[in-house]
C-alpha positions as a Python dict, from the first residue, in 0.01 Angstrom:
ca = {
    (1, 'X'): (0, 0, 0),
    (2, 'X'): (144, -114, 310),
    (3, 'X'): (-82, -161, 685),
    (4, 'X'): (83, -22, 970),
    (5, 'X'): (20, -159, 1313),
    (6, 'X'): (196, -58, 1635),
    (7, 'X'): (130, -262, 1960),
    (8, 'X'): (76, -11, 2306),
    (9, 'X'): (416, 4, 2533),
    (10, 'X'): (464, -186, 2797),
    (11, 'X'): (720, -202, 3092),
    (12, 'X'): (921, -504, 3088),
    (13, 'X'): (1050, -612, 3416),
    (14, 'X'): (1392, -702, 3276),
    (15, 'X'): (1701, -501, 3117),
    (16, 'X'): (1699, -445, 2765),
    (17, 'X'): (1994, -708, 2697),
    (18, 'X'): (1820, -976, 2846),
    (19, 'X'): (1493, -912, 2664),
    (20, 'X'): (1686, -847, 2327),
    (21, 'X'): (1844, -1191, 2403),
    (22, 'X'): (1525, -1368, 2434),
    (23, 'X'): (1405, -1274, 2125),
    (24, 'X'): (1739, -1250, 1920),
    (25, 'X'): (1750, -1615, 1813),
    (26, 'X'): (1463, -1749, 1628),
    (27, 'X'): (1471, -2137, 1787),
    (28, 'X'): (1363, -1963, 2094),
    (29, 'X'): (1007, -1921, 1904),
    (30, 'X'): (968, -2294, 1940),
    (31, 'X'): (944, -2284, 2300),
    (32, 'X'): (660, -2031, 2300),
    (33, 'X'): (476, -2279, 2167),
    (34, 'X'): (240, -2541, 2322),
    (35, 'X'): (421, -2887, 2257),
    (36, 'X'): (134, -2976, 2051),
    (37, 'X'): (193, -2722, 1825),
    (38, 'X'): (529, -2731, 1734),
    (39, 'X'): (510, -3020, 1476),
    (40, 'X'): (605, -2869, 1170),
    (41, 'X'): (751, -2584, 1260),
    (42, 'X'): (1153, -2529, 1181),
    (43, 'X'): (1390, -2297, 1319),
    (44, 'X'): (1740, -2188, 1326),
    (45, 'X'): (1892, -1860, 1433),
    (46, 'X'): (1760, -1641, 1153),
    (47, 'X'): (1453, -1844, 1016),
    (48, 'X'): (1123, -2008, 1154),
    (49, 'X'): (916, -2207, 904),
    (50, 'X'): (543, -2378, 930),
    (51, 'X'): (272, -2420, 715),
    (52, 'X'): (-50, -2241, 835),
    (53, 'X'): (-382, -2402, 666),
    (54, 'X'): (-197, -2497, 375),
    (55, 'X'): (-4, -2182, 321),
    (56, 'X'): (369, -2208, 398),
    (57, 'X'): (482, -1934, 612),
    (58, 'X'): (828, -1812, 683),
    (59, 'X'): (1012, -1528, 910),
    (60, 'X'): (1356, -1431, 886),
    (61, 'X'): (1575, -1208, 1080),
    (62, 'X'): (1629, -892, 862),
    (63, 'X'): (1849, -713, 1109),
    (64, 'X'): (1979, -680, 1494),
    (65, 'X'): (2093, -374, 1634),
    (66, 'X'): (2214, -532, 1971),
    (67, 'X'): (2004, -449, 2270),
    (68, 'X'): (1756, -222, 2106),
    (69, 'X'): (1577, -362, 1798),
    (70, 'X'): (1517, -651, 1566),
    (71, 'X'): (1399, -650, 1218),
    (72, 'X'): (1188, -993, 1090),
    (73, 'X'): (1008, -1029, 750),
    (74, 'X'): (902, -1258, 600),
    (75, 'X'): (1018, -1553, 376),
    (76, 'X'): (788, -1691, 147),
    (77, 'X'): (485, -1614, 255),
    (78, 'X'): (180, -1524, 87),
    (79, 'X'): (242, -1173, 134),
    (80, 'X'): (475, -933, 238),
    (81, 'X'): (564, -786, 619),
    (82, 'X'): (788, -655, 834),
    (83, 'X'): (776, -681, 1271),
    (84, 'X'): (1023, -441, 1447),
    (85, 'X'): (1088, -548, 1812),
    (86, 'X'): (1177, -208, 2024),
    (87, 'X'): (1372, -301, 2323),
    (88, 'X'): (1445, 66, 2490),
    (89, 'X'): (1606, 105, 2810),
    (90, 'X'): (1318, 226, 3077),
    (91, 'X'): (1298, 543, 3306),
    (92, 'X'): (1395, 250, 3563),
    (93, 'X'): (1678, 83, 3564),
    (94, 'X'): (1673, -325, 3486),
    (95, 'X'): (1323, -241, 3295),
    (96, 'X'): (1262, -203, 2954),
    (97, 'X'): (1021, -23, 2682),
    (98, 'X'): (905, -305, 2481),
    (99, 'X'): (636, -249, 2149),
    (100, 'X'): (623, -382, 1818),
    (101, 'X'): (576, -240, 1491),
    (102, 'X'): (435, -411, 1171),
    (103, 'X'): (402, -337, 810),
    (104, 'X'): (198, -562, 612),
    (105, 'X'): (133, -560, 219),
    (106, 'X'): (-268, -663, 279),
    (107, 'X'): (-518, -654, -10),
    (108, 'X'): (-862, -560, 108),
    (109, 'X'): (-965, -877, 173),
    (110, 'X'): (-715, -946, 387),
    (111, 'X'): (-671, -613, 550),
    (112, 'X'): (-1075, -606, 637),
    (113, 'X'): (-1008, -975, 782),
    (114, 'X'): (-699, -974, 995),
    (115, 'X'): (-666, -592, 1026),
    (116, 'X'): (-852, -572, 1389),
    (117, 'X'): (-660, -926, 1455),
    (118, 'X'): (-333, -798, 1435),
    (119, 'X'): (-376, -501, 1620),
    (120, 'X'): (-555, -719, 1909),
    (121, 'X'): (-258, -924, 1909),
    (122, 'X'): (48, -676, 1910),
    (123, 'X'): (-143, -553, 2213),
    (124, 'X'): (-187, -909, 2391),
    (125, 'X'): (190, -1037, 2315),
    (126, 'X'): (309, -683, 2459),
    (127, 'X'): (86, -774, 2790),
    (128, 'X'): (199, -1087, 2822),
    (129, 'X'): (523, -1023, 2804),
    (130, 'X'): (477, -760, 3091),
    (131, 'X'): (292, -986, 3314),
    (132, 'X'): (553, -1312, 3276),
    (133, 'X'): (826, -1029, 3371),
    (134, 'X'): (619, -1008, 3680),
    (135, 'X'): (581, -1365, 3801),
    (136, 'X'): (177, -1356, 3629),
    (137, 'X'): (210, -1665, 3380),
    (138, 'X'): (-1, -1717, 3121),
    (139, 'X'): (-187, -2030, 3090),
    (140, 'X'): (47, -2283, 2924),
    (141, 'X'): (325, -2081, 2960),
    (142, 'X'): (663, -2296, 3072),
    (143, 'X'): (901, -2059, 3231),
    (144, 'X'): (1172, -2268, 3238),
    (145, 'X'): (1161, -2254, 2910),
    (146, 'X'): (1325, -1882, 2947),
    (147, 'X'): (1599, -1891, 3156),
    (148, 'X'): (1604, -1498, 3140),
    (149, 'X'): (1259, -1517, 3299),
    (150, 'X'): (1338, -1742, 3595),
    (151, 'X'): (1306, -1566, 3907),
}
């Protein structure tokens, strides 16, 4: 039976297209990285591959619906999931709704060991996201990594 996890909402201090854009191609995950982290890791525009403590991990872009959603899941990993990125247009314009939804196939084991994990994280990727939208970087964080995040 499948987990279900949804992150809270947060206002994001750009328009939906550029926030969709951001996230659209998956070599873009490389630079939210710390340099030291990104040996290993492979991307193109639909994948993004690394081996986590011995376990290969893979994502791949299931779908884009331009401007408003993307579909991952994964490929080959050691167990099935899905993340849907919500990119809705705001009650103000140039802001978006952003959250994130994930379905996870998680036996017990897992599910009593990451479940709390996950959720904390949705949340804290969702938060950061709002705060580098308004000028508040993150430790380690590189804007110029983004240019749709450039002020």
């Amino acid at each position: 039976m499948a987990s279900q996890y949804s992150s809270k909402h947060g206002i994001v201090s750009r328009p939906p297209y550029e926030l969709y854009m951001s996230f659209a191609d998956m070599r873009n995950f490389l630079n939210m990285l710390p340099e030291d982290k990104r040996q290993g890791v492979t991307a193109d525009f639909d994948t993004i591959e690394t081996t986590v403590q011995g376990f290969h991990v893979g994502v791949k872009v299931r779908s884009r619906v331009p401007y408003s959603l993307i579909e991952l899941e994964d490929h080959d990993a050691p167990f099935h999931f899905r993340v849907s990125l919500h990119f809705d247009a705001a009650d103000h314009p140039g802001k978006t709704d952003f959250h994130l939804e994930v379905q996870a196939e998680l036996n017990l084991m897992l599910k009593m060991l990451l479940g709390s994990k996950i959720q904390g994280a949705l949340d804290k990727i969702v938060d950061s996201l709002v705060d580098i939208s308004e000028g508040r970087m993150p430790e380690g964080f590189d804007p110029s990594q983004f240019p749709g995040f450039n002020s």
